[in-house]
C-alpha positions as CSV (number, residue, x, y, z in Angstrom):
1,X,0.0,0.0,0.0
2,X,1.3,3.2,-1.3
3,X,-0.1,5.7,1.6
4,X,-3.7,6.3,3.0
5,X,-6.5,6.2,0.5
6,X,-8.7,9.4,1.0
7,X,-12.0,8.8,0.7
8,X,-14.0,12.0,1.6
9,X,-12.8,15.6,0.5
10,X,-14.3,19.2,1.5
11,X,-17.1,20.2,-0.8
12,X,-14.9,22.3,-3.4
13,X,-18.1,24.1,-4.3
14,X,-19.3,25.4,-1.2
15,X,-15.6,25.0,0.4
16,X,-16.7,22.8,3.5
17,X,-19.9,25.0,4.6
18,X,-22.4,23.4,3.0
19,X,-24.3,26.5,2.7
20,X,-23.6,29.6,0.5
21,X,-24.4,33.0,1.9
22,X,-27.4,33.8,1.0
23,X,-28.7,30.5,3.0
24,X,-28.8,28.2,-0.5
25,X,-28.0,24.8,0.5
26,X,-25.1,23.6,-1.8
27,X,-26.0,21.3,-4.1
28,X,-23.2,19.2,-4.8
29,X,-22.6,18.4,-0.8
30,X,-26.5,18.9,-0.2
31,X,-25.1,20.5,3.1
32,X,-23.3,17.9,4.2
33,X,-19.8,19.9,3.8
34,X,-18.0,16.7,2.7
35,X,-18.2,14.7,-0.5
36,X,-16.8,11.3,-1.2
37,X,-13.6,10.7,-3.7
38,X,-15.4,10.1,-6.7
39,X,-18.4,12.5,-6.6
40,X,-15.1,14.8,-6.2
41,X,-13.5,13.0,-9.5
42,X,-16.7,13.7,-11.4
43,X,-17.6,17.5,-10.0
44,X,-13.5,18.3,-11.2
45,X,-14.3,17.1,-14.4
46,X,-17.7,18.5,-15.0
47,X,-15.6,21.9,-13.6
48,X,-13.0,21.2,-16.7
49,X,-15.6,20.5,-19.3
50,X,-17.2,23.9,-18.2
51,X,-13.9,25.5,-18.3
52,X,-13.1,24.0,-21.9
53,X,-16.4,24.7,-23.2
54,X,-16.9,29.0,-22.5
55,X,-16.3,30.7,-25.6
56,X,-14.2,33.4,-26.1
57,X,-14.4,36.6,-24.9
58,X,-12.8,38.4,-22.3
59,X,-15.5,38.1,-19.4
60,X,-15.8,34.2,-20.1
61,X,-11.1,34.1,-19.0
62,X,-12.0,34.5,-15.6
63,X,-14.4,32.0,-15.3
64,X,-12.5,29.4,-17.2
65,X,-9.4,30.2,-15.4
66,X,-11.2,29.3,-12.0
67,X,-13.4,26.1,-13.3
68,X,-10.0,24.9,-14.3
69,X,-7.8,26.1,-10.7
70,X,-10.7,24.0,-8.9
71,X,-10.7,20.8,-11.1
72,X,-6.8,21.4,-10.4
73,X,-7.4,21.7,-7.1
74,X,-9.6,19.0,-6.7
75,X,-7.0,16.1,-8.3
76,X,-4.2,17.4,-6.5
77,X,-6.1,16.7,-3.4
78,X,-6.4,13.3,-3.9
79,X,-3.2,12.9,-5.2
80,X,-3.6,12.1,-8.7
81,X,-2.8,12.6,-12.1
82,X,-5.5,14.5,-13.8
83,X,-7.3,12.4,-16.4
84,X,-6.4,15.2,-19.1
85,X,-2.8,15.2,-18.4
86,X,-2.3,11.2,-18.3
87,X,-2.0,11.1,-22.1
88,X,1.5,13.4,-21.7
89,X,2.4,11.6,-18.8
90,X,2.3,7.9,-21.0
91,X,3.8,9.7,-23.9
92,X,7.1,11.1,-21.7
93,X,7.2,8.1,-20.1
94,X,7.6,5.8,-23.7
C-alpha cells in the first residue's frame, strides 16, 4: 500500500460550509460539507468541461481560469494525475 486512500474531500463548491451565503443549500454536498472521492472526481471534471467549453471573450477568461484552478485543485487533493494530463504523462514516459 502506497499511503492512506482518502475517501471523503471538503465540498470544493461550497468550500466545507455546506451552505452559500445567502442561505442556499449547496447542491453538490446537499449541506453535508463533505463529499466522497469520486463525486469529487466527477464535479473536477464537470468543472474542466465547463472551463473547456466557455467561448471566447474576455468576461468568459476569468471564469475558465477558475473552473480549471478548482478541477486542479480537486485532483491534487487526492493525489492524482488529472485524467487530461495522463495522455503526456504515457507519452514522456515511452
Amino acid at each position: 500500500m502506497s499511503g492512506p486512500r482518502i475517501i471523503r474531500v471538503v465540498c470544493p463548491h461550497c468550500q466545507g460550509r455546506g451552505y452559500f451565503a445567502d442561505g442556499v443549500r449547496c447542491t453538490v454536498c446537499a449541506g453535508s460539507e463533505r463529499i466522497s472521492a469520486d463525486d469529487a472526481r466527477a464535479f473536477a471534471i464537470d468543472q474542466r468541461r465547463a472551463a473547456d467549453a466557455n467561448g471566447p471573450g474576455e468576461l468568459s477568461w476569468p471564469q475558465k481560469r477558475k473552473c480549471a484552478a478548482v478541477a486542479e485543485r480537486v485532483f491534487e487533493t487526492l493525489h492524482e494525475l488529472p485524467p487530461w494530463r495522463r495522455h503526456y504523462a504515457w507519452e514522456n514516459a515511452q
